[in-house]
TIGU-837002 format. One record per atom (N, C-alpha, C): chain; atom name; y, x, z. Coordinates in nm, 3 decimals. Each point is the difference from the previous one (the first is absolute). Example, Ala and Ser with C-alpha at 12.3 -4.5 7.8 and 13.67 -1.06 7.14 Angstrom:
% TIGU-837002
mol,atom,py,px,pz
A,N,-0.569,1.319,0.780 $
A,CA,0.119,-0.089,0.000 $
A,C,0.120,0.090,0.000 $
A,N,0.105,-0.035,-0.072 $
A,CA,0.119,0.082,0.006 $
A,C,0.109,-0.077,0.073 $
//
This chain:
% TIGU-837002
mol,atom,py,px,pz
A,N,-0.523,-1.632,1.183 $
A,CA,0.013,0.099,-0.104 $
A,C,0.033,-0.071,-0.132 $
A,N,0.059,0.104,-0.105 $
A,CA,0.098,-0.064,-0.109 $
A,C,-0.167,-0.046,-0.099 $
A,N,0.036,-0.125,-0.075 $
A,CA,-0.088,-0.028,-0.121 $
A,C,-0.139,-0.038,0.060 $
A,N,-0.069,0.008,0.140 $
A,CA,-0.068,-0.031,0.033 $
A,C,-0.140,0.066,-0.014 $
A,N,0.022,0.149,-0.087 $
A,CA,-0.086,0.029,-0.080 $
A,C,-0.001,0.121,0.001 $
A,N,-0.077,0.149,0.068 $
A,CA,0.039,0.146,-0.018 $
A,C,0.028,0.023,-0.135 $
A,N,0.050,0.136,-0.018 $
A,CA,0.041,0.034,-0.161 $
A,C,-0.128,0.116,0.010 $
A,N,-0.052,0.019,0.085 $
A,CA,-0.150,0.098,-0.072 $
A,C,-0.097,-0.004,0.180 $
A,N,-0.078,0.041,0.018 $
A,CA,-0.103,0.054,0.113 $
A,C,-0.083,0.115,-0.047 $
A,N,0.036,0.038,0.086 $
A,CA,-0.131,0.132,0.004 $
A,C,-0.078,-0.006,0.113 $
A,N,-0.175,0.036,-0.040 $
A,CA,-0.097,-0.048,0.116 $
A,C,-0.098,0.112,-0.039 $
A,N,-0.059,0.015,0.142 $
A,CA,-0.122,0.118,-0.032 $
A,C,-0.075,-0.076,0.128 $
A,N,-0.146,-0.029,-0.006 $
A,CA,-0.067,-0.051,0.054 $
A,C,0.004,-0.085,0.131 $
A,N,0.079,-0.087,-0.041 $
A,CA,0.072,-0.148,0.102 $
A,C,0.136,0.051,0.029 $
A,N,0.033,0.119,-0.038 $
A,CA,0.159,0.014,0.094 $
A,C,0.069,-0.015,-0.130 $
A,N,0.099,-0.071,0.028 $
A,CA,0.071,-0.010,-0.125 $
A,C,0.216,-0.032,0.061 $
A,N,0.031,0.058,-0.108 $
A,CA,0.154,-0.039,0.068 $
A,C,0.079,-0.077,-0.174 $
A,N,0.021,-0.079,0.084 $
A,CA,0.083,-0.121,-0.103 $
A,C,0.167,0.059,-0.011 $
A,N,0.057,0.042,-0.101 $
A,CA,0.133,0.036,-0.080 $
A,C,0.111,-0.134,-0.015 $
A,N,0.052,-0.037,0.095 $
A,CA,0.099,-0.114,-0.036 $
A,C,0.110,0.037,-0.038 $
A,N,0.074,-0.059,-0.064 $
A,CA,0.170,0.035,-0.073 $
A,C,0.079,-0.120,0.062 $
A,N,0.090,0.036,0.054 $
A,CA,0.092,-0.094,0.024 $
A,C,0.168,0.044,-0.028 $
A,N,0.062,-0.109,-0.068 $
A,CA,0.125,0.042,-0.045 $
A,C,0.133,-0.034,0.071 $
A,N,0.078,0.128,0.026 $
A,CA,0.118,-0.048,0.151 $
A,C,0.075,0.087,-0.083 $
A,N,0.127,-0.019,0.062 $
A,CA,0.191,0.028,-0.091 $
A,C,-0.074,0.104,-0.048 $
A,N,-0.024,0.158,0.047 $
A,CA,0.014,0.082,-0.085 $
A,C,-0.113,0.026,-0.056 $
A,N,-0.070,-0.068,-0.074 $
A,CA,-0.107,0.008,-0.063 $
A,C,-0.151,-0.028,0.051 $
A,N,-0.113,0.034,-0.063 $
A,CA,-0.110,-0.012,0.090 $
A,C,-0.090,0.054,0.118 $
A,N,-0.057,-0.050,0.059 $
A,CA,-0.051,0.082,0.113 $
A,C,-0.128,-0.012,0.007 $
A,N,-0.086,0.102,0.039 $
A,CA,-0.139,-0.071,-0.022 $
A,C,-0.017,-0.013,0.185 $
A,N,-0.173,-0.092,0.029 $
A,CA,-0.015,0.007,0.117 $
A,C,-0.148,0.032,-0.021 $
A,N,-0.076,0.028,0.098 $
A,CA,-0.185,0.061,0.015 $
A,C,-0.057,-0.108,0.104 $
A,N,-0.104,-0.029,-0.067 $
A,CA,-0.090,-0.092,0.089 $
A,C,-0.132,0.025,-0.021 $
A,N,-0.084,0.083,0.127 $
A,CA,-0.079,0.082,0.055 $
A,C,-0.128,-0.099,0.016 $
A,N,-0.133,0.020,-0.023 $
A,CA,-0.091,-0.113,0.047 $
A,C,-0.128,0.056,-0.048 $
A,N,-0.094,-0.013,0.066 $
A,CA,-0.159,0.050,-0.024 $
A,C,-0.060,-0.157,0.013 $
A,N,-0.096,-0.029,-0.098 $
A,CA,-0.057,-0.084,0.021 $
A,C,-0.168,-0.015,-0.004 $
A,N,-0.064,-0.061,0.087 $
A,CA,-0.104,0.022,0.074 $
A,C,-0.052,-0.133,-0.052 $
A,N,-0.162,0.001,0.051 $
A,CA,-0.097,-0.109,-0.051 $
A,C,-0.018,-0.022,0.190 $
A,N,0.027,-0.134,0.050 $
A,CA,-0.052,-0.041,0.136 $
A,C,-0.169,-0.034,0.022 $
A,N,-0.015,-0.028,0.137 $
A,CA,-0.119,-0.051,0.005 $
A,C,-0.089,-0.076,-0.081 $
A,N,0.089,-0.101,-0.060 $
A,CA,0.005,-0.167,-0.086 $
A,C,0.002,0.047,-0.113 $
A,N,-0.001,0.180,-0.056 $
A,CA,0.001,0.025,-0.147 $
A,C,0.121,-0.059,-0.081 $
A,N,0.123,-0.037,0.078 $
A,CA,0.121,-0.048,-0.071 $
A,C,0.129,0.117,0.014 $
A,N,0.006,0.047,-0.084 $
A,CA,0.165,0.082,-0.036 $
A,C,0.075,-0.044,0.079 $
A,N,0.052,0.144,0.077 $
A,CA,0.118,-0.041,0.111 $
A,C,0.081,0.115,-0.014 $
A,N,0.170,-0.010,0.023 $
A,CA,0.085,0.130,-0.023 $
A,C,0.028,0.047,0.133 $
A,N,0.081,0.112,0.038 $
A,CA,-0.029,0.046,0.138 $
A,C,0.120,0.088,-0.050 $
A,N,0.085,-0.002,0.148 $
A,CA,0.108,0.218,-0.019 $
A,C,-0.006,0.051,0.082 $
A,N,-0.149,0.005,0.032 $
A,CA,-0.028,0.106,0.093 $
A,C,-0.132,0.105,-0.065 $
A,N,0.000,0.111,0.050 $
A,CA,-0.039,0.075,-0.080 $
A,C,-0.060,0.134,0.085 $
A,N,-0.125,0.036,-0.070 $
A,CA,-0.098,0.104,0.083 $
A,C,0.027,0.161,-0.068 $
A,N,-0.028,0.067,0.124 $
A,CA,0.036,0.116,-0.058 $
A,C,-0.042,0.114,-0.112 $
A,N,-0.094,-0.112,-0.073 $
A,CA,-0.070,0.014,-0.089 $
A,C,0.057,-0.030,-0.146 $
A,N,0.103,-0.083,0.028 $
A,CA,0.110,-0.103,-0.080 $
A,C,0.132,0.121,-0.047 $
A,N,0.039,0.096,0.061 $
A,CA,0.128,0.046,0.033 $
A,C,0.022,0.095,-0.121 $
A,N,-0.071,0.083,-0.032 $
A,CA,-0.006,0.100,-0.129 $
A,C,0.029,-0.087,-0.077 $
A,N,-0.110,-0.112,-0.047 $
A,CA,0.033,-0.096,-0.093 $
A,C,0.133,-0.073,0.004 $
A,N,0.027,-0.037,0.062 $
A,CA,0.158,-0.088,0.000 $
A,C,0.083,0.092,-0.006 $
A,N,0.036,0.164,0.063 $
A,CA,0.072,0.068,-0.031 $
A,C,-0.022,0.035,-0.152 $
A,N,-0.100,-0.009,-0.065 $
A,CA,0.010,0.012,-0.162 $
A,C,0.049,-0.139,-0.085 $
A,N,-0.053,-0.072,0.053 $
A,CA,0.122,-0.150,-0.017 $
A,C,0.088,-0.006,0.028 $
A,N,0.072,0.042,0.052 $
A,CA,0.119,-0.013,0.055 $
A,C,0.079,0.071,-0.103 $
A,N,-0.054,0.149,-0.014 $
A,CA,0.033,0.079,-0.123 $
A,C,0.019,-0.055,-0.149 $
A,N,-0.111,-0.071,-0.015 $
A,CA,0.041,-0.074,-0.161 $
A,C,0.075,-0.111,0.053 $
A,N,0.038,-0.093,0.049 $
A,CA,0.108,-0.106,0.026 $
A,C,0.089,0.056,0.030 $
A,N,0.048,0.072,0.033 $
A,CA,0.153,0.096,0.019 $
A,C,-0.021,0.035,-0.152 $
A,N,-0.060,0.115,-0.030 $
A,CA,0.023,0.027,-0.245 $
A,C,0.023,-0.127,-0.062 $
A,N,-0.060,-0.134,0.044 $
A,CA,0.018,-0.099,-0.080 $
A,C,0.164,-0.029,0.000 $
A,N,-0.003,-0.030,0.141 $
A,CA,0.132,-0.053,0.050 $
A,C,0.146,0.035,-0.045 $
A,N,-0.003,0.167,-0.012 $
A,CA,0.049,0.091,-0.045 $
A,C,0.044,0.005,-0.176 $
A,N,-0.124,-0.017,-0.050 $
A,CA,0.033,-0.021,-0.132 $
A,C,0.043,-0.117,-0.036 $
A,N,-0.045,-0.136,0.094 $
A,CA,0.118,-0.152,-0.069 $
A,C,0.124,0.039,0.036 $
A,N,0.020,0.089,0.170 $
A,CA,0.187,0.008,0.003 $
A,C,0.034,0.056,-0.133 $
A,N,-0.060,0.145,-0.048 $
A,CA,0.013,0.084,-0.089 $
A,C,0.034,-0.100,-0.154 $
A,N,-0.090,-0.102,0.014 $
A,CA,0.052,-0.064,-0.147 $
A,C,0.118,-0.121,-0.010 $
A,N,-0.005,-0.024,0.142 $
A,CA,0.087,-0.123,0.013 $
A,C,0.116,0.119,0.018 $
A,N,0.053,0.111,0.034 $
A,CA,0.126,0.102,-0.047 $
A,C,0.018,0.006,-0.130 $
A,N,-0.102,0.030,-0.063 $
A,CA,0.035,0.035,-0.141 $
A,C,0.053,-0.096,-0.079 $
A,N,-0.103,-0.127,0.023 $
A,CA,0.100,-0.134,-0.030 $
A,C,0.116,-0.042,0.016 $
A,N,0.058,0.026,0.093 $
A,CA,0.140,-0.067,0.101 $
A,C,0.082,0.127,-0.056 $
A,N,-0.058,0.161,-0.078 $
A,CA,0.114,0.082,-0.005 $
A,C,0.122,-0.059,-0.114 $
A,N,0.132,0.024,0.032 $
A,CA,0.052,-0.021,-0.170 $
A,C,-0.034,0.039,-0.135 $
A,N,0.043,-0.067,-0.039 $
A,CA,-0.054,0.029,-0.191 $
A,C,0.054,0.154,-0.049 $
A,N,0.150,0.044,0.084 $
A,CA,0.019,0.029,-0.080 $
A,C,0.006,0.169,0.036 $
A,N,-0.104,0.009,0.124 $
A,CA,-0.037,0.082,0.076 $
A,C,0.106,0.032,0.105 $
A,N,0.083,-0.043,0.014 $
A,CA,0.044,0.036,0.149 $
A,C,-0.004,-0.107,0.084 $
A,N,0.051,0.030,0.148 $
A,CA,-0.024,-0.028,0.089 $
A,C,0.116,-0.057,0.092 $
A,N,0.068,-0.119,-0.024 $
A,CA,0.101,-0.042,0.034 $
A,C,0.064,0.001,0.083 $
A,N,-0.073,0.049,0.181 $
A,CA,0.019,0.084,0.112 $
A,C,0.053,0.102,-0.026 $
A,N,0.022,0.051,-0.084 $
A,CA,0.061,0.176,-0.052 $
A,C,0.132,-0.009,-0.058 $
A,N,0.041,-0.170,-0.048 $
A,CA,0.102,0.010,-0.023 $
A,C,0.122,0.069,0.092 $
A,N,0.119,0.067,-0.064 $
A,CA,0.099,0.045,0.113 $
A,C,-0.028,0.097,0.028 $
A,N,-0.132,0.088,0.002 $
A,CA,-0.067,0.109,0.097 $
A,C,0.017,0.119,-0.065 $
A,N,0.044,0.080,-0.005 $
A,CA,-0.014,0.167,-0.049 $
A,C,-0.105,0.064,-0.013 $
A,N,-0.009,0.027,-0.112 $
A,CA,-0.164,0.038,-0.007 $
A,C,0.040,0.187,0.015 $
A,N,-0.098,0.065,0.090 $
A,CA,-0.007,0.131,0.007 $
A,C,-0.062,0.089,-0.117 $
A,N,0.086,0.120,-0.029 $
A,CA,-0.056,-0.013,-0.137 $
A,C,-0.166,0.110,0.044 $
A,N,-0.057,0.046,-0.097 $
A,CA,-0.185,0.007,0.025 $
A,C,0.047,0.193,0.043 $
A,N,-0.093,-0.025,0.080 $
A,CA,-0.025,0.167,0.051 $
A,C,-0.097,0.036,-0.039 $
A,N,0.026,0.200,-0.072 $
A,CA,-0.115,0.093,-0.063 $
A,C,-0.119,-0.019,0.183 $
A,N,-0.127,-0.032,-0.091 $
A,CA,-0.081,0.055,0.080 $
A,C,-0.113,0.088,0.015 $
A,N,0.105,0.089,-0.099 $
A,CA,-0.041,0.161,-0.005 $
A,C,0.001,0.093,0.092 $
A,N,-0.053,0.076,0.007 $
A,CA,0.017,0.123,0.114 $
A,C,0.177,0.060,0.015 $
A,N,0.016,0.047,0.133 $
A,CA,0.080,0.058,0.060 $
A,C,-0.002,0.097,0.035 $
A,N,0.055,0.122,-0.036 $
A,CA,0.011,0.155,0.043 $
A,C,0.125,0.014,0.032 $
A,N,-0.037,0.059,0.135 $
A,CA,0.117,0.085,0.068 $
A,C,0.056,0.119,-0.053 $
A,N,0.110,0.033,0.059 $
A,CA,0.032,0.122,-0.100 $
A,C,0.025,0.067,0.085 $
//
């Protein structure tokens, strides 16, 4: 993974999912890395991706904020990359349709 380093985690009582960014041609991508971590026999911190069905509500609500996070860096890394001068250089050449009333319609 890029930088060696997540760009955020979200955790609710040992389950936690790590937010990585990694950057390829068309911009960034994020990836999710899933892990509950447990106290062993020996009282030493250990990570694990396996998970009880006790676990599942919770990670489906993690899962939920790491997708909003994720969402809002694509969301800012667009706004960044848009042109200055507000358009959109893909559109060059293209015919723009002009805007339709989206007012009501009566038959006659």
């Amino acid at each position: 993974m890029s930088d060696n380093k997540p760009i955020e985690t979200v955790s609710d009582r040992g389950t936690s999912i790590s937010i990585w960014r990694n950057e390829g041609e068309k911009g960034p991508r994020y990836a999710f890395q899933v892990s509950r971590s447990y106290k062993d026999d020996n009282d030493q911190w250990q990570h694990t991706n396996t998970f009880y069905e006790d676990d599942m509500l919770r990670l489906g609500r993690l899962a939920g904020k790491a997708y909003d996070i994720a969402r809002e860096h694509r969301r800012e890394f667009a706004r960044s990359a848009e042109p200055a001068h507000g358009t959109d250089p893909r559109d060059e050449g293209r015919r723009r349709e002009p805007a339709r009333s989206r007012g009501r319609q009566y038959r006659r």
